[in-house]
Structures are given as C-alpha cells and as structure tokens.
C-alpha positions as CSV (number, residue, x, y, z in Angstrom):
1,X,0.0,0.0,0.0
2,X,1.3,3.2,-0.9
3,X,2.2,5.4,2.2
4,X,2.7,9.2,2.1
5,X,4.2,12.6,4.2
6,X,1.8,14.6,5.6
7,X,2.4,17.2,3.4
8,X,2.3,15.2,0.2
9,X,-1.1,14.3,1.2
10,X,-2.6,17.5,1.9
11,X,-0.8,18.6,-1.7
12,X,-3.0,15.2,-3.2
13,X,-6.5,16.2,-1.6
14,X,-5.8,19.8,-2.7
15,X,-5.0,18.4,-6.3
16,X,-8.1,16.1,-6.2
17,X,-10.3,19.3,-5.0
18,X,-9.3,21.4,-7.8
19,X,-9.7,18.5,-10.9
20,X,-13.3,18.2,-9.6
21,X,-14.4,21.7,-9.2
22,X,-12.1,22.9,-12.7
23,X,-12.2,20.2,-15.2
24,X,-8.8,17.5,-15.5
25,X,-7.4,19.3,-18.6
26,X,-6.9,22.9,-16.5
27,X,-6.6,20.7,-13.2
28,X,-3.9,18.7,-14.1
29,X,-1.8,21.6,-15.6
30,X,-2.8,23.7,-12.3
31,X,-1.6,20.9,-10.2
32,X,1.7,20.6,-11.6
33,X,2.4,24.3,-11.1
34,X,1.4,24.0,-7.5
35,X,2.8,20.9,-6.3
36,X,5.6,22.1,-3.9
37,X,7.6,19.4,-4.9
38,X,7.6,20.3,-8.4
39,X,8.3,24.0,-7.9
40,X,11.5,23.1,-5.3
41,X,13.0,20.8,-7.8
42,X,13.5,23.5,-10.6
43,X,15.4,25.9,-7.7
44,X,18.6,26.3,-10.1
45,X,21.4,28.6,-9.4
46,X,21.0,31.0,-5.9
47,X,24.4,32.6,-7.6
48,X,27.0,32.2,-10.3
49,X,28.7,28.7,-10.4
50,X,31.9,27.7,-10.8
51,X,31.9,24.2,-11.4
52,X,28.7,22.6,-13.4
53,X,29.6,18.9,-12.0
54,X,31.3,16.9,-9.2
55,X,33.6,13.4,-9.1
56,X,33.6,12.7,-5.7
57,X,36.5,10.1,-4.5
58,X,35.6,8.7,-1.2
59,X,37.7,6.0,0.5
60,X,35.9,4.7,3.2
61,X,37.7,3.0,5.5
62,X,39.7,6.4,6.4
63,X,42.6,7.0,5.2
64,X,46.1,7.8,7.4
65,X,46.4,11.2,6.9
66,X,50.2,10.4,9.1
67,X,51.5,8.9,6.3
68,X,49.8,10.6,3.3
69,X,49.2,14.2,3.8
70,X,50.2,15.7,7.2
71,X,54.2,14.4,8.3
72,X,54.7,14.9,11.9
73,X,58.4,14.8,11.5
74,X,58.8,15.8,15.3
75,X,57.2,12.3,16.3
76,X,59.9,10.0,15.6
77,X,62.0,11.1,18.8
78,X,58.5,10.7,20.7
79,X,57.9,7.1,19.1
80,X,56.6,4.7,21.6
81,X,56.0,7.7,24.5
82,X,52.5,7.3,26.2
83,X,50.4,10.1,24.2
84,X,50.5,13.2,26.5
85,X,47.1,13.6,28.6
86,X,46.9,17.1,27.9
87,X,46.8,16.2,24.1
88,X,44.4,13.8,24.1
89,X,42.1,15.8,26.7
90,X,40.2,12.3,27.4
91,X,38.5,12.7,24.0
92,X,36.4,9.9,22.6
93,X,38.1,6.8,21.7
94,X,36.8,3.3,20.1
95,X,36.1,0.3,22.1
96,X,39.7,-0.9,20.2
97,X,41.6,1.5,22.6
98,X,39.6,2.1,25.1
99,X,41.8,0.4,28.7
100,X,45.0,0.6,26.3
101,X,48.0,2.3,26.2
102,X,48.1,5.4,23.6
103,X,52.0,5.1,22.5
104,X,53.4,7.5,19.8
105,X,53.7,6.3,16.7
106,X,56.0,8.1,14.0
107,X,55.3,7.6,10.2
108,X,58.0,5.2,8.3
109,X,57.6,7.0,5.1
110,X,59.3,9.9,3.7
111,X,57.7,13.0,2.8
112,X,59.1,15.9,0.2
113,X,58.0,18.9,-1.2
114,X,56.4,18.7,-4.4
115,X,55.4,21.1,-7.4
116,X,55.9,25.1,-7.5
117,X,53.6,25.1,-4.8
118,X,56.0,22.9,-2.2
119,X,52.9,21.2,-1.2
120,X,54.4,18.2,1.3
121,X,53.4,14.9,0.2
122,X,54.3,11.0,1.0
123,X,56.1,8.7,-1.0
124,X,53.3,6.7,-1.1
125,X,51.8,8.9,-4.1
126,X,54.5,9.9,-6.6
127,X,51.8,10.4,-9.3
128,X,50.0,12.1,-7.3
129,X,52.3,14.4,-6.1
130,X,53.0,15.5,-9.9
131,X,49.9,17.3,-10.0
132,X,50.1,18.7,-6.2
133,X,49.5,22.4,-8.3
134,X,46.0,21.8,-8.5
135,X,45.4,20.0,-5.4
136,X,43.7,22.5,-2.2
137,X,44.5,20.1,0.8
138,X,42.2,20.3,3.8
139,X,44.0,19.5,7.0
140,X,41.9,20.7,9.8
141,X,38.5,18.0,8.5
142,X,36.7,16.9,11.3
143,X,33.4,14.5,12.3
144,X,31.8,13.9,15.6
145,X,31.7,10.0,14.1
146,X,33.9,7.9,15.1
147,X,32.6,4.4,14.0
148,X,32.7,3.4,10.5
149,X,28.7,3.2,8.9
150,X,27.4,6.4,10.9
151,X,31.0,8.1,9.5
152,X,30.2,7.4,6.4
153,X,26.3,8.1,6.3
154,X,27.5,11.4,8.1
155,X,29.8,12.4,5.1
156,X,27.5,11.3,2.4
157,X,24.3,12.3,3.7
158,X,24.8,14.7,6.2
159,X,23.5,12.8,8.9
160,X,24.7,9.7,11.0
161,X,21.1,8.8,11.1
162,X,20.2,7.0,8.2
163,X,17.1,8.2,6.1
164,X,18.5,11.4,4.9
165,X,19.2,12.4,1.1
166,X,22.5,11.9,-0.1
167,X,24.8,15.0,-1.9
168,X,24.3,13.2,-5.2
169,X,20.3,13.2,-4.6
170,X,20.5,17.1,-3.6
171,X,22.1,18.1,-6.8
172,X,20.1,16.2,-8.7
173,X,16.4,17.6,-7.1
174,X,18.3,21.3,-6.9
175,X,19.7,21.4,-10.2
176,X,18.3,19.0,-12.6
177,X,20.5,17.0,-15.5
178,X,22.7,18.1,-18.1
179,X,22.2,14.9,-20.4
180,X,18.8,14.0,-21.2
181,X,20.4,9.9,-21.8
182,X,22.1,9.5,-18.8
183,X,21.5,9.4,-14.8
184,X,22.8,12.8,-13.0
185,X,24.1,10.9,-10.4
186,X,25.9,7.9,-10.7
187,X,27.8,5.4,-8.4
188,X,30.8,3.2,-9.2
189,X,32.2,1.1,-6.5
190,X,35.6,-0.8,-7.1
191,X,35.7,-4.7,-7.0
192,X,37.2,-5.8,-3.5
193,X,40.4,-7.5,-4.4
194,X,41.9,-10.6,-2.3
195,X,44.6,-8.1,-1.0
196,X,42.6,-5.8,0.9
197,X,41.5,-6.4,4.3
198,X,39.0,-5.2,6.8
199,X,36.6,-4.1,4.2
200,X,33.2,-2.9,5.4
201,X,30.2,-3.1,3.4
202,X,28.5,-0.3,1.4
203,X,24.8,0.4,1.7
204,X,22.7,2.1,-1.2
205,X,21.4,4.8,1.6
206,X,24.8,6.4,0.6
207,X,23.6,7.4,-2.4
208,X,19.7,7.4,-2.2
209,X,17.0,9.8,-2.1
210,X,16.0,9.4,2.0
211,X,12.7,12.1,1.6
212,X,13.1,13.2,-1.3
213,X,11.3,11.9,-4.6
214,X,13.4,8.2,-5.9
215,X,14.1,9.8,-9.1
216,X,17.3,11.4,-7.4
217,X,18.8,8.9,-6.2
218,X,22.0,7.5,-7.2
219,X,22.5,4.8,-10.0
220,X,24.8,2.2,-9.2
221,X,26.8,1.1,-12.3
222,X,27.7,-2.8,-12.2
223,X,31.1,-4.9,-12.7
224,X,29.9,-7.8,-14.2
225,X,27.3,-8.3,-16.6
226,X,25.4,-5.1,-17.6
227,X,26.8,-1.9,-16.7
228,X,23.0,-1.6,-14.9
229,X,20.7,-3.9,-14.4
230,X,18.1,-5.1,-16.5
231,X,19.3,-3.0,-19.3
232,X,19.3,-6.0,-22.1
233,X,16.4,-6.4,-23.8
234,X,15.0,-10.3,-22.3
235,X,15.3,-12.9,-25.3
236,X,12.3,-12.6,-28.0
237,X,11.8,-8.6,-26.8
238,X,13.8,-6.1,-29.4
239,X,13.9,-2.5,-29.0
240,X,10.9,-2.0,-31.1
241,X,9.1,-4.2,-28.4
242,X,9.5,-2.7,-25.7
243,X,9.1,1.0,-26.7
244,X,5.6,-0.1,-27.3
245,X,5.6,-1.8,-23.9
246,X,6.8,1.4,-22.2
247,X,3.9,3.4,-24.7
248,X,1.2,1.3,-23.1
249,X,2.6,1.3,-19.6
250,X,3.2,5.3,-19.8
251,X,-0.6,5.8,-20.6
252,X,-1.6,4.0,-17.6
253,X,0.7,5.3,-15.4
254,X,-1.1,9.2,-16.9
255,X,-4.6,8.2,-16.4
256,X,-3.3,7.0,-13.0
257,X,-1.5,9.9,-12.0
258,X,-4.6,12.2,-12.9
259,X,-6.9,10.3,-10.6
260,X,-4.2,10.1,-7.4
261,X,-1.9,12.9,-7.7
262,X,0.8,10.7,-6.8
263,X,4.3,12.3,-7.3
264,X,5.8,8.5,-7.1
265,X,3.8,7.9,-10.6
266,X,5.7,10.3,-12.3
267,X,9.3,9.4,-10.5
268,X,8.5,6.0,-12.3
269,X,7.1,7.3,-15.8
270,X,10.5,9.5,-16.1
271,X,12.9,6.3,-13.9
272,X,11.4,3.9,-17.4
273,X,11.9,6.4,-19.9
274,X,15.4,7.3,-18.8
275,X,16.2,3.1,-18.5
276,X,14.5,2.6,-22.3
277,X,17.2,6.0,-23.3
278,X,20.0,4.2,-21.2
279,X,19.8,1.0,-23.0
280,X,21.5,3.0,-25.8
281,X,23.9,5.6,-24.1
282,X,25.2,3.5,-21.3
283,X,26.9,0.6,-23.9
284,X,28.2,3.6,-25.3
285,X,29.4,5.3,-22.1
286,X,31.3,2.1,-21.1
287,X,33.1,0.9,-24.4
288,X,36.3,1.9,-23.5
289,X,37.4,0.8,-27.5
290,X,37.6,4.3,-28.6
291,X,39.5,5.6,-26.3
292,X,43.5,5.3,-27.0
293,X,46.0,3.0,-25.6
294,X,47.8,6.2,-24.4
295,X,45.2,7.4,-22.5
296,X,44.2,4.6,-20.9
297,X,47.5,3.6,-20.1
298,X,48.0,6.5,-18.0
299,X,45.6,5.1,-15.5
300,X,47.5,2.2,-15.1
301,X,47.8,-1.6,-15.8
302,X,44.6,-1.9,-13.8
303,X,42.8,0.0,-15.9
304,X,41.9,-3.1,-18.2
305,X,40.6,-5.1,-15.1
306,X,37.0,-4.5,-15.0
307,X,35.7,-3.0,-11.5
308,X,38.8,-1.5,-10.7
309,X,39.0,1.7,-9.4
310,X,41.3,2.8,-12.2
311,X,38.5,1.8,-14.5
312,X,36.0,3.6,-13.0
313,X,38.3,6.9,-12.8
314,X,38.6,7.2,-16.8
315,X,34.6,6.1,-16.8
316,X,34.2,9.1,-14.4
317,X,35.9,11.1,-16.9
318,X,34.0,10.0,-19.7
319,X,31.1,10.7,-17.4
320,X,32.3,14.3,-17.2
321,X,32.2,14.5,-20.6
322,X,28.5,13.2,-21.1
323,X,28.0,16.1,-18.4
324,X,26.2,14.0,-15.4
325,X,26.3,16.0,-12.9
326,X,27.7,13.9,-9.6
327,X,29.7,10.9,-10.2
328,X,30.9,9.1,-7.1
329,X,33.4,6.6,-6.7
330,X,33.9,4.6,-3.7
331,X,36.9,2.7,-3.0
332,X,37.0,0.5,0.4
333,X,40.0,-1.4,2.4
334,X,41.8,1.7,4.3
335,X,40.7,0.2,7.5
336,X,44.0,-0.1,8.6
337,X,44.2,-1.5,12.0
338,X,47.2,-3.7,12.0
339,X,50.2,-4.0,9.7
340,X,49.4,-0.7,8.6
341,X,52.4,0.0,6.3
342,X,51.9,-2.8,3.8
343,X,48.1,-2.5,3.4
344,X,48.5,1.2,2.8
345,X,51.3,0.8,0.6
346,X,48.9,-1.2,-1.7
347,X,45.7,0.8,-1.2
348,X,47.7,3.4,-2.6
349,X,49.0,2.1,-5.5
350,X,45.6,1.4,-6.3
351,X,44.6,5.1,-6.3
352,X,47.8,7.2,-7.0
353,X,48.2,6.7,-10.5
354,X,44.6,6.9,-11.4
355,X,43.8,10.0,-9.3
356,X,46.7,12.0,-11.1
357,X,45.5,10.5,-14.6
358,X,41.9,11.9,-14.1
359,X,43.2,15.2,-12.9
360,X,45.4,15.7,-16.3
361,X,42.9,13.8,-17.9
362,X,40.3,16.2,-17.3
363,X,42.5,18.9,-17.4
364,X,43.8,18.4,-20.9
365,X,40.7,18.4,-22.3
366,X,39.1,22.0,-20.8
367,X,36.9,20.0,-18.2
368,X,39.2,20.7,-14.9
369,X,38.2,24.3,-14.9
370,X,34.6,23.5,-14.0
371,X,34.9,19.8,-12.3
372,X,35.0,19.7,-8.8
373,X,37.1,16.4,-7.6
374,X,36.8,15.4,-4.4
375,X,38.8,13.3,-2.3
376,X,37.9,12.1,1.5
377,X,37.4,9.0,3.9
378,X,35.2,9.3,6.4
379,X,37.6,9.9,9.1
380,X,41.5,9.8,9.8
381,X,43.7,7.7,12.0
382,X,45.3,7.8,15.3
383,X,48.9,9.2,16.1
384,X,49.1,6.4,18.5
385,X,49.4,2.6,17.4
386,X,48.1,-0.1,17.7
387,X,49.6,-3.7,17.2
388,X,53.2,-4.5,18.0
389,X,55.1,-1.5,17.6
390,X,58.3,-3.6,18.2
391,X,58.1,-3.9,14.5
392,X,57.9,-0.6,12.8
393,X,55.7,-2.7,9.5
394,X,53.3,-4.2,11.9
395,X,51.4,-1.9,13.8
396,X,48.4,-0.1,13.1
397,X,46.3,3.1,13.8
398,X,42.5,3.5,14.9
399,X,39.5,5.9,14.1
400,X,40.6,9.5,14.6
401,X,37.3,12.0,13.6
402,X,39.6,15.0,15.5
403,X,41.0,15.8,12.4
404,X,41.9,14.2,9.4
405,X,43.1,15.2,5.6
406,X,40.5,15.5,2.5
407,X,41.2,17.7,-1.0
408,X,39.8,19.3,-3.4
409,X,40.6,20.2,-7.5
410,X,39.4,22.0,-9.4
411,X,36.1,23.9,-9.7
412,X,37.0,26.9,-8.5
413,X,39.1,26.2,-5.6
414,X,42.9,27.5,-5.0
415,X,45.1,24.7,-6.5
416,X,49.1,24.4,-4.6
417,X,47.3,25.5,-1.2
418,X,47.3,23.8,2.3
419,X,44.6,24.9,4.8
420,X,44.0,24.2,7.9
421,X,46.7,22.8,10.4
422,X,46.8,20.2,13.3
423,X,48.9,20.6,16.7
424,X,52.4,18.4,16.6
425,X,50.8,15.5,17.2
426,X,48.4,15.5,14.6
427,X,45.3,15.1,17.3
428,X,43.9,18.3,17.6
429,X,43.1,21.3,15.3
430,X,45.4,23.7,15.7
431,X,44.3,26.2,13.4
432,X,41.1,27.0,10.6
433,X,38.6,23.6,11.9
434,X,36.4,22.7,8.8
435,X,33.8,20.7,9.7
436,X,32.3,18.1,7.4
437,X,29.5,20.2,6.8
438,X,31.6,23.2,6.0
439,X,32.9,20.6,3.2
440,X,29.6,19.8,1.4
441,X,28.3,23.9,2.0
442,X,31.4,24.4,0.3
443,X,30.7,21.9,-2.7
444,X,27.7,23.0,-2.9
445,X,28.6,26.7,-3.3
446,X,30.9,25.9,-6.0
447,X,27.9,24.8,-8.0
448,X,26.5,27.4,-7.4
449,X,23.6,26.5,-4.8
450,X,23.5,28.1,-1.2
451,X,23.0,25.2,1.3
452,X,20.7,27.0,3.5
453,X,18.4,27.7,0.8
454,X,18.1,24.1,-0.9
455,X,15.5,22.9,1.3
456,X,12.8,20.0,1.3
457,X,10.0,20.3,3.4
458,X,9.7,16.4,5.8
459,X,8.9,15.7,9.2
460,X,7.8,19.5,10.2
461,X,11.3,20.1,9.3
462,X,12.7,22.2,6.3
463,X,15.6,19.8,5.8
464,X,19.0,20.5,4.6
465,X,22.6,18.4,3.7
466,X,23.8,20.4,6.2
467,X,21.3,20.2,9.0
468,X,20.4,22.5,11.3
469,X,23.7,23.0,12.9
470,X,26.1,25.9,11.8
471,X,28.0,25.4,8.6
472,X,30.1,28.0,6.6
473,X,31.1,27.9,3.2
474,X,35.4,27.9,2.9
475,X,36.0,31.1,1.0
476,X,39.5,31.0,1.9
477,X,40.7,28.0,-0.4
478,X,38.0,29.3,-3.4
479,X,40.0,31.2,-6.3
C-alpha cells in the first residue's frame, strides 16, 4: 500500500479538490504548477557557479592522513612515548583503545615537497604528487563520528542517522540533469580485491533519495554483466518491443497519475523512460574501445581489469564529458588497524596513479576548470598505534574523527594550497577547523547553490545536507 508525508497528502487532496471543481485538462496543468515538490525541484542557481559537475573520490575505511598528507616529522624522537594527557584531553576513543595504552607512533615513510607550490606529500603517491598544483589540501577536516557506517552516512548524507538524502540526490532535485540519456548521479564502487583487508560493506542509503522523490537517487553502475541492471532487452523482446511496452505502460501510469496525484507515478514514468534511453547511451558510455591505448595507459595496468577503481576513474571522466552532474566513486579497504604499512602501501597504488591521470585527464581536455574532484574517507587515523610497535611494519592506527586530511581540485578552488593545520601530534586542530558540513556547503557553493536555501520540506522540518547546525562555506581556499 502506498504510504505518504503529511504534506504530500494535503498537496494530493488539494489536487483532487481542484480537478473536480475545474475540469482535469486545466486541473492537471494547475496541479503541476502548484505541487511544492515540483516547484522546489526547478530551484537552479541561488548565484553564479563555478563548477557545473562533481567526481567525488571517497575512501571509506579512512585514510592515514600520518603517512599521506600531514608528516609529523617531530614524532619519531616521541615514538613509543605514552600520548601526552593534555593532548588527548580524554576525548572519545573506540572500544579498540579504550583500557590501552596510547603510545606514539612516527610515520615510516618519507615525505618531500612537491610542485611550485612545495605542497608536502608521502612517498606513497608519486603520481600524485606531480599534480600537487592543483590540489587544495584540507588538514583541519573533522566529524563527531567515530565508528565506520554512521562516519560514512555522516559524510554522504549529512547525517549519521540513516534516512536522509545523499549530496548526489540534492544536486540532482536542486539542479536537474545536463544529459537528457544518462543518470545525474551515478555510483561506481571498485571490485574488493583478495589483497585488501577489513573491508566494510556499502549500503545504497549512501547514495539514495531518504525524503526526497526516488528519481534522485544515485544509480549504481555494475562490474559484471550489464553496466546496470536489466538493461538488455529479455530474449524474444527487441527494442521496437519494448518502446511499445513502455507506450502502453506510460498511458496507464497518466490516467493514474490524474486520478491520485501521486508524485511516485511520475518518478516512475520518467525512472522507465530514462532506463529505455540508457539502454542506448550506457553501452556507449562504457566501451572503452575508442579511447586510446595512451590514455588509458596513463591510468594504469589496472585500468583493463573491470571493477577496478582505475577503470572507473577514466569512466568518471567520460562521465564528465556526457555532463552527469555527480559521479561518485567509492573505494574500500583503508581500514588499517594492524600492519598498517603494507596495506597502505597497496591501497595506494591502487589510487595514485589513477587520481593523477583523471586530474590531467580532465584537465587536458578543458573539463578541470569546472569539475569539482573530491577526495575524502570518512575519518582519519590515530597518532598512537596499535599492534606491535616492536616492528615498525606491523602496527596499526585507529578511528581518529579530531582531524583528518581531505582535498579538493578544481572547480573553482585554489590549487598548490594547504589549509588548515593540526597541533604536533596531529590530534587536535590547531588552526582553521572545517567541519564536514563546512565541506559539502562548500561543494555546494561551487555549483553554485547556497546550502541553506536548498530545502525539502519532511517531518515538520525544512531539511537540509547540512542540517540544522552551523556550517560556513570555505571562502579562503576558493579562487
């Protein structure tokens, strides 16, 4: 039985009200320019935009910021000293240290200055770093989360709650698509590979609609088989066939939508026409054949290993260039909790070369300018181990939401910049705190939306990605 809000209720029986007392043909076209829904969906720009579309790189699990972004050189003639109590201020911990012993631990890799810019970066990413120009490194991130599925709801969906709209969903209602033929917000998660370890499982909710209409939500891209599913025609059905089908199915779903008002009707009518379009663009979207050895090469040797996250990168840039508006990629297995050294080692060298290939990628052909790419975990890790720290490539680090290192390129932001800083032990803030909300009013400034004004109206509540807490756009790291 079909259930709805309050308020998409009263917006049916109001509907219903006026078709009776005015006639369908004038009803129906009155109804569509009153329904709330409707009208909040064609918001558009609240001021000019700098970037038109977004390639968010998350890597849940949560990256070591220690031995990727933010060297804490000071540390190694502190390694294995308790963690100072007025550092750690008795600030939340997991149940994984809580009753332990918080002992120093100094990164084992090197760190060097790279580009014009000097920006500071491991050894770890040395394709990376060759692009470190038009990187905007955020040091001072931070998340009350500190367990791994409300961390990464949090991030994606501004809430650790589940239910709420993801960013993805909120561009799509706010600003609509770009390309008629494909989805405006699409989802491509890498295989999980034998080598990585302590990966946690994804849930749709990161990329769905919570409240608002299903229409929005994010479109997972498959692996294996069809890029997404169901899109063969079933044996005996061409494409002749099943236009027809959708024909006949469309008219019902009309007469339907006249008598009910339902706004799911027409989330469905426009979810079947877009699959019937996709059955033609998305074979094209994901045929890598015209696309040069050279090119592809510069994404690495895993590039021609289907699922992997170098894959998805150059689809994410052929994405770009089809203009969908919020491509996501999600990459898991940073969970590093023991023998952190060689498990990041290889998480890396699944990522560095593909990042910096996307970044030239897209800037070689015009499309860096206005693409925002966007990397972050969910949280950061601790400057104190855990495992044996006896053996300098066996011990790990835990959940650390104080602060933690996420970037940005492109778009419109400040490329060879560094902001925010933490204190010498990489634990606290020292200076500029941007919050995880800050980060998506930020993203969503650079499209050109103000996050305070891109509402939906659920629950008695005009909701928002950022909530109803504070949250400030970063003007400092926007050029």
């Amino acid at each position: 039985m079909m259930t709805h809000t309050f308020q998409q209720f009263c917006d049916i029986q109001n509907r219903r009200q006026f078709i009776r007392s005015a006639g369908l043909g004038l009803g129906a076209t009155a109804a569509a320019i009153a329904s709330p829904v409707t009208a909040r969906s064609t918001l558009g720009l609240h001021h000019r935009a700098k970037a038109k579309r977004v390639i968010f790189l998350f890597m849940a699990g949560g990256p070591s910021q220690l031995d990727l972004f933010d060297p804490k050189p000071n540390l190694e003639k502190r390694h294995g000293q308790p963690l100072p109590k007025e550092i750690s201020k008795g600030q939340r911990v997991t149940t994984m240290t809580r009753g332990h012993t918080q002992n120093i631990c100094a990164s084992v890799f090197k760190f060097a200055p790279q580009g014009k810019s000097g920006l500071v970066m491991s050894e770890l990413l040395p394709h990376l770093s060759t692009v470190a120009d038009d990187l905007c490194l955020i040091k001072s991130t931070h998340t009350e989360a500190i367990n791994h599925d409300p961390a990464k709801t949090f991030f994606c969906t501004g809430s650790e709650m589940p239910g709420k709209a993801s960013m993805g969903a909120w561009l799509s209602y706010g600003l609509g698509s770009m390309n008629k033929d494909l989805p405006e917000f699409v989802v491509l998660t890498s295989a999980f590979w034998s080598g990585q370890v302590n990966v946690q499982a994804l849930y749709s909710r990161l990329w769905g609609t919570g409240f608002l209409p299903s229409k929005h939500q994010g479109v997972a891209f498959q692996s294996v088989g069809d890029p997404v599913l169901f899109l063969s025609n079933p044996p005996g059905i061409d494409r002749s066939a099943r236009h027809k089908m959708l024909d006949f199915v469309s008219r019902i779903n009309e007469e339907q939508q006249e008598v009910t008002g339902d706004p799911e009707i027409q989330t469905s009518m426009a979810q079947q026409e877009m699959a019937f379009r996709m059955q033609m663009s998305v074979p094209e979207l994901t045929d890598l054949s015209s696309e040069p050895k050279a090119v592809q090469d510069k994404y690495g040797p895993e590039v021609y290993k289907s699922g992997s996250f170098a894959r998805n990168c150059l689809l994410a840039r052929r994405m770009a260039e089809r203009d969908v508006r919020f491509i996501q990629l999600f990459h898991r297995g940073w969970d590093h909790h023991s023998q952190l050294p060689d498990n990041l080692r290889g998480q890396a060298q699944d990522v560095d070369q593909p990042i910096a290939a996307l970044i030239t990628d897209l800037k070689q052909r015009g499309l860096l300018d206005d693409t925002l790419v966007v990397f972050a975990g969910e949280f950061g890790r601790t400057t104190f181990a855990q495992g044996q720290m006896a053996n300098r490539h066996n011990y790990g680090r835990d959940h650390h939401p104080r602060c933690f290192t996420t970037w940005m390129a492109g778009g419109g932001v400040r490329g060879g910049t560094s902001y925010g800083e933490t204190d010498e032990f990489c634990y606290n803030i020292a200076k500029n705190p941007v919050h995880i909300r800050d980060f998506q009013a930020t993203i969503l400034h650079q499209l050109g939306i103000d996050h305070n004004r891109l509402r939906f109206p659920f629950q008695g509540l005009d909701q928002k990605l950022t909530g109803v807490e504070e949250a400030r756009v970063v003007r400092e790291i926007l050029s």
